[in-house]
N, C-alpha and C positions, 0 to 999 in steps of 0.2 A: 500552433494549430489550436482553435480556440473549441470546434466542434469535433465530435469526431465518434464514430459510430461503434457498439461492436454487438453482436449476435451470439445466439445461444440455443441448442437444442439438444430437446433430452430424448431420447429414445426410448424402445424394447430394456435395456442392459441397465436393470435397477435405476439410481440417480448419476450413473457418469453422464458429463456436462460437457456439448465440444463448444469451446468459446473461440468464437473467431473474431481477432481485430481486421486493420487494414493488411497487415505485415504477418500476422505469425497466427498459430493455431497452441490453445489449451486445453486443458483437460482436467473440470472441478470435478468431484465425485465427497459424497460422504464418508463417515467411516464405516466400517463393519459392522459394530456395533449400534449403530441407527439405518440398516438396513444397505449402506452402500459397498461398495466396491473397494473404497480406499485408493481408487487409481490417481489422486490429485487431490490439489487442495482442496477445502470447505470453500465457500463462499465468504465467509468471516476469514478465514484466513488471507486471501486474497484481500478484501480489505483491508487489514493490516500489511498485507504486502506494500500495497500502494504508499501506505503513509510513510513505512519503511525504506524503501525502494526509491521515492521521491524527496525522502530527507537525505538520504546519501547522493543522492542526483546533483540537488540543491547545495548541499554542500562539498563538493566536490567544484562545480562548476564556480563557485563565489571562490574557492581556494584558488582556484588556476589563474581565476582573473587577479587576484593578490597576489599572483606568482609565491604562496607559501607551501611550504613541503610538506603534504600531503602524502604518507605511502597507501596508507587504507582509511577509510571509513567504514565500521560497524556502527550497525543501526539494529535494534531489537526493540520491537514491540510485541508488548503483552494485550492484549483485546480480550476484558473479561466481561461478558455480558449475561453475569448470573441473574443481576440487577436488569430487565430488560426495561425499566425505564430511565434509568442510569448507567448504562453502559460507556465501559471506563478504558480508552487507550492509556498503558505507560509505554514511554518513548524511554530508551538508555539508550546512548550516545558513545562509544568509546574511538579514538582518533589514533592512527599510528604514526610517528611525525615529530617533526619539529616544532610544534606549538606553544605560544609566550600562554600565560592566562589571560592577557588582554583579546589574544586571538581566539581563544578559546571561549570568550563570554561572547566575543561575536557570531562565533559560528552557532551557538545557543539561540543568539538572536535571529539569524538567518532559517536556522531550522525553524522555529514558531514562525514565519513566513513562507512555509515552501507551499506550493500549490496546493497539495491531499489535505496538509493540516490548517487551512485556510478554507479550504471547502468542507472539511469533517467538522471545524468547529459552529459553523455557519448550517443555519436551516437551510435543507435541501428542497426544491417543487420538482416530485418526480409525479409525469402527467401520464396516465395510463388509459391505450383504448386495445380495443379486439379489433382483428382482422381478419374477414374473412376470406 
């Protein structure tokens, strides 16, 4: 799926967020301490979800096609954006498994290709109108 849509509305109830995709329902919210709820993640967080979430995806799927024995992938990102015009993902990688180090510099290499860290490193055209 190359498009794909999803929606967001905030209410009455401080900043909680209902994020709808095609499939499932979320729920972003701030923390307490910036006025929210703490019911969900931040918005940054969820970002970092994605590049998370899509590197173990990523590499998960390249493993199975290698038929190599894969029992878990962790994936932790750090998303610090004190620097708001340097703002800095670190990616840690840990692997549970049977992995040579040759397999292991690939699946390095596969990661810096997976879709999120492909489109986060690349400038984004996000186009904004109103609707009435």
């Amino acid at each position: 799926m190359n498009t794909f849509n999803v929606t967001s509305s905030t209410q009455q109830q401080a900043y909680k967020t209902t994020i709808n995709t095609t499939d499932h329902v979320l729920i972003a919210d701030e923390p307490i301490d910036l006025g929210g709820q703490n019911l969900g993640p931040t918005p940054g967080e969820l970002l970092a979800a994605s590049l998370a979430s899509c590197t173990s995806i990523t590499l998960k799927m390249y493993a199975d096609r290698k038929e190599w024995n894969l029992e878990e992938i962790n994936v932790d990102v750090e998303f610090n954006i004190e620097d708001k015009l340097n703002p800095v993902m670190t990616r840690t990688i840990s692997i549970i498994g049977a992995i040579e180090a040759n397999q292991q510099g690939r699946l390095l290499a596969i990661a810096n290709v997976c879709p999120m860290h492909k489109l986060l490193e690349k400038s984004l055209t996000i186009n904004t109108t109103f609707k009435n």
